[in-house]
N, C-alpha and C positions, 0 to 999 in steps of 0.2 A: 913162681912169684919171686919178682927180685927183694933185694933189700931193702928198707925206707929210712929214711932216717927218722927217728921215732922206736927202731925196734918193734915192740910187740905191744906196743899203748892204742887202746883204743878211747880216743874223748868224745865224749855225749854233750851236744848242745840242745837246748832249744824251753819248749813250753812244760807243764807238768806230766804230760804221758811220759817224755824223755826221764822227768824227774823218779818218775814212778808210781805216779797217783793210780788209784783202782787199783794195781795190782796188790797181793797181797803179804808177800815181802820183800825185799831189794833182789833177791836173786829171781824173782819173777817178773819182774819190771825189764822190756824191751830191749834196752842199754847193756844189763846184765847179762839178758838171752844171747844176743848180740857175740858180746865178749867171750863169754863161757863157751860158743859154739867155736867161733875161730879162733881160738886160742891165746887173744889178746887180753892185756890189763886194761881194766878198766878204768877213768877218768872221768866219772858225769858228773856234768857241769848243768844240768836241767835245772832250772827254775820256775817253780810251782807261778801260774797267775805273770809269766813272762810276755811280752809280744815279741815281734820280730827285732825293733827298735830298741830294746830292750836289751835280747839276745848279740843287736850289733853293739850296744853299748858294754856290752860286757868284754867283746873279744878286741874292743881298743882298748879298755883299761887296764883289762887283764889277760895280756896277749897269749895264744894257745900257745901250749905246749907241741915237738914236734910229736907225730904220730904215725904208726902205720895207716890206721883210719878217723876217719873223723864222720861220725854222724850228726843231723841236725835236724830238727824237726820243729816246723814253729810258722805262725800265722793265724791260727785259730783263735787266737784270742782276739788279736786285731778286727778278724771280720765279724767277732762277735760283738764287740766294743762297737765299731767303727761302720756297720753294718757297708753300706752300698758306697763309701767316701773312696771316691777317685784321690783325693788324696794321702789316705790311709791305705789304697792300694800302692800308690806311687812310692810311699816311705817303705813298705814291704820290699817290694820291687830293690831299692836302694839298698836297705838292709841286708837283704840277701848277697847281694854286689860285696856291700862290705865285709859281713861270715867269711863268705866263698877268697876271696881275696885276702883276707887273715890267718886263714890256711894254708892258701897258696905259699905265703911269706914266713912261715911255721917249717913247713913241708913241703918243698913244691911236689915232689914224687907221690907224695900222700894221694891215696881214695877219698873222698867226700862222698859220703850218700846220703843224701836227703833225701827223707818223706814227703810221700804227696799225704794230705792229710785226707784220711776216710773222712763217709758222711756220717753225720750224726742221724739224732731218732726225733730229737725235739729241739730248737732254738728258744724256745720260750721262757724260759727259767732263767734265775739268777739276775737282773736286771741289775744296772743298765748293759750286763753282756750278755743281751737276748735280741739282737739285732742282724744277726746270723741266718745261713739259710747254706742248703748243701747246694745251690746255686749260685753264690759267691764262694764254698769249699771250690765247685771246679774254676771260677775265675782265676782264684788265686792258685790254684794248682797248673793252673796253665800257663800263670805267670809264671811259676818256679821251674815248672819245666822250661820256660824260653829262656832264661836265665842258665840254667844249668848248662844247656846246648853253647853257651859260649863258654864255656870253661872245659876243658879237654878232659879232666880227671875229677869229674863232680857225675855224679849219677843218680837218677829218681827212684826209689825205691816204690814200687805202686804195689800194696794189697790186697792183689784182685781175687783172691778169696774173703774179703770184709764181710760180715754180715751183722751190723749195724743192731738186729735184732735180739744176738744172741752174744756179742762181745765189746757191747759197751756196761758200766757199771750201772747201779740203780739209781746214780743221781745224773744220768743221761749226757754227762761231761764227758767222762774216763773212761778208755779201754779198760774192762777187767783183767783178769788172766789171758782167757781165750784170742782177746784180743790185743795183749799184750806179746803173745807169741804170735800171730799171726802178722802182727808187722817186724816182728824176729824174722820169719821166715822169710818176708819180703825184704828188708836189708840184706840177708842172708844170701838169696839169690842175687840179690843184684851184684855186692861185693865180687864173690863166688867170679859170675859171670863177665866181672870186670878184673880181674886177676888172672882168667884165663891165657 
């Protein structure tokens, strides 16, 4: 692994899993896993109840730091919010552009790994962010993958050991533990295997 500019900083963007919500304390929360395994500092920038648009408004006002990696994860709330709105895909779509591209200009050598977001267990709760459905998760997951695909140093982190059933929290939003490590592990690999 060569050298980044950034050193050994790892920043965390996006929705409240990044933040840490469900898990059960900072150093359990995804971000942390993350950091503690590759032996980066960590920097998270998650915000609890963020959207994409959101998360892009963040990284123009308050432009990233550089970094060896950069995580992002975000979207769920939008297609919760926003349920089936081709325009609310389209600003996603944008939003990502602009993250991925504030990075770039940060670090251009920098990793990006971005989460595809698992499915959930229920959309129906919380109104008006109950407009959701794990068939707009894979829309917008396919969005961010085609997206990424144009960026040379941006990679999908996909958690294909998810199980929905047993590593989400009890209020059917939040990865718990289990499933706070489990998308650890899927960062992990992907980094890992883009580093190679």
């Amino acid at each position: 692994m060569g050298r980044v500019s950034g050193g050994q900083r790892l920043l965390a963007y996006g929705h409240s899993w990044v933040d840490g919500d469900g898990a059960t304390s900072r150093s359990a929360c995804l971000a942390a896993r993350v950091a503690r395994e590759l032996g980066l500092e960590l920097d998270n920038r998650g915000v609890g109840g963020s959207s994409s648009t959101g998360t892009a408004a963040l990284v123009r006002q308050d432009p990233p730091r550089p970094a060896r990696l950069y995580l992002v994860m975000t979207g769920l709330n939008d297609l919760r919010l926003g349920g089936d709105s081709a325009s609310v895909l389209a600003d996603y779509e944008a939003s990502l552009r602009t993250v991925f591209d504030a990075f770039r200009l940060a670090a251009a050598d920098a990793l990006v790994v971005a989460f595809a977001q698992p499915h959930l267990l229920d959309f129906s709760l919380y109104a008006p962010h109950n407009l959701g459905s794990n068939g707009l998760v894979d829309t917008y997951n396919g969005v961010l993958r085609q997206v990424a695909a144009d960026y040379p140093r941006v990679v999908v982190a996909e958690a294909t050991d998810w199980d929905a059933r047993t590593m989400l929290d009890p209020d059917t939003v939040h990865a718990n533990d289990a499933g706070h490590e489990c998308l650890a592990r899927a960062a992990i690999r992907a980094a890992t295997a883009a580093w190679q």
